[in-house]
Steps between C-alpha positions, in 0.01 A plus 500: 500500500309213658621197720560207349653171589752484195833606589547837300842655375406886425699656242603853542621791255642823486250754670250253440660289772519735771055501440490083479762407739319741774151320376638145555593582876279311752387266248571114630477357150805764409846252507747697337507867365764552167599870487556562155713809473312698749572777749451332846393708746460509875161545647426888519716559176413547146631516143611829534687431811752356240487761245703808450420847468492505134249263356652241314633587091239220362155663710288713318359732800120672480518711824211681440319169397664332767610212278802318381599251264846402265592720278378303174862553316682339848213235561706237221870573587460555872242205598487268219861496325519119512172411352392450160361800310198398470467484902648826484232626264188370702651657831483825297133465416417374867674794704294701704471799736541417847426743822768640637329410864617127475869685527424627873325221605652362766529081567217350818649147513842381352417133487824374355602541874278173602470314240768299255672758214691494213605814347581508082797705417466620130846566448442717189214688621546866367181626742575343849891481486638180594676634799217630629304183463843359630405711893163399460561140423713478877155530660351163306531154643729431203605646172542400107652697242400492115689680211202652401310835438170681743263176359687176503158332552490663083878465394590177683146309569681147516750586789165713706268187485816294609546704814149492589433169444798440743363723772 
């Protein structure tokens, strides 16, 4: 990211967000961070200091790879449920493999500390549960709620750009 004098909202999702709300820290141009059903972590924790000891019933595991990615019969009914099918199709031919490193990697900067958040509940989100987004959501400046699935920004794109464009 670059300075800039334009007053930027940065939109953040799922694991995603933990990667683009740490980038946006220290930026000046940075005005508001939305945490789209992400996993919020303190500085010095990662993803899988949220996880169980079971991998979750929708991750395909490659431990000898050292990849990961959702299982392609789970991707539909646990991440895209309230989207057309034809979203749900393309996701299926746009999955990929990621490494299982990004799982341990821990958080430098937590910028939703300093600067102006609003954290996205999906309600109906069968990958990040909803009460889980719920404890996460306490540590944003304020909180919004949408009856909607892992992608609202796919399933519900008129109530997303209405939020943002009210940031």
């Amino acid at each position: 990211m670059t300075a800039s004098e334009e007053p930027t909202v940065v939109v953040a999702h799922s694991y995603g967000g933990i990667v683009t709300a740490e980038a946006a820290g220290g930026i000046d141009a940075v005005r508001h961070l939305l945490l789209v059903s992400i996993y919020l972590p303190e500085v010095g924790h990662s993803l899988s200091s949220f996880g169980r000891e079971e991998p979750a019933p929708f991750l395909d595991i490659d431990p000898e790879g050292g990849t990961f990615t959702v299982r392609p019969e789970a991707l539909a009914e646990t991440f895209l449920q309230d989207c057309d099918p034809e979203i749900q199709r393309q996701a299926m031919d746009k999955a990929a493999r990621q490494s299982l490193a990004v799982l341990g990697q821990p958080v430098k900067s937590a910028p939703w500390q300093d600067v102006p958040s609003t954290y996205l509940v999906c309600a109906q989100d069968q990958g990040t549960p909803a009460d889980r987004q719920r404890e996460f959501a306490g540590r944003a400046g304020s909180v919004v709620e949408l009856d909607a699935g892992h992608h609202p920004f796919l399933s519900r794109p008129t109530e997303v750009r209405d939020l943002i464009l009210g940031l």
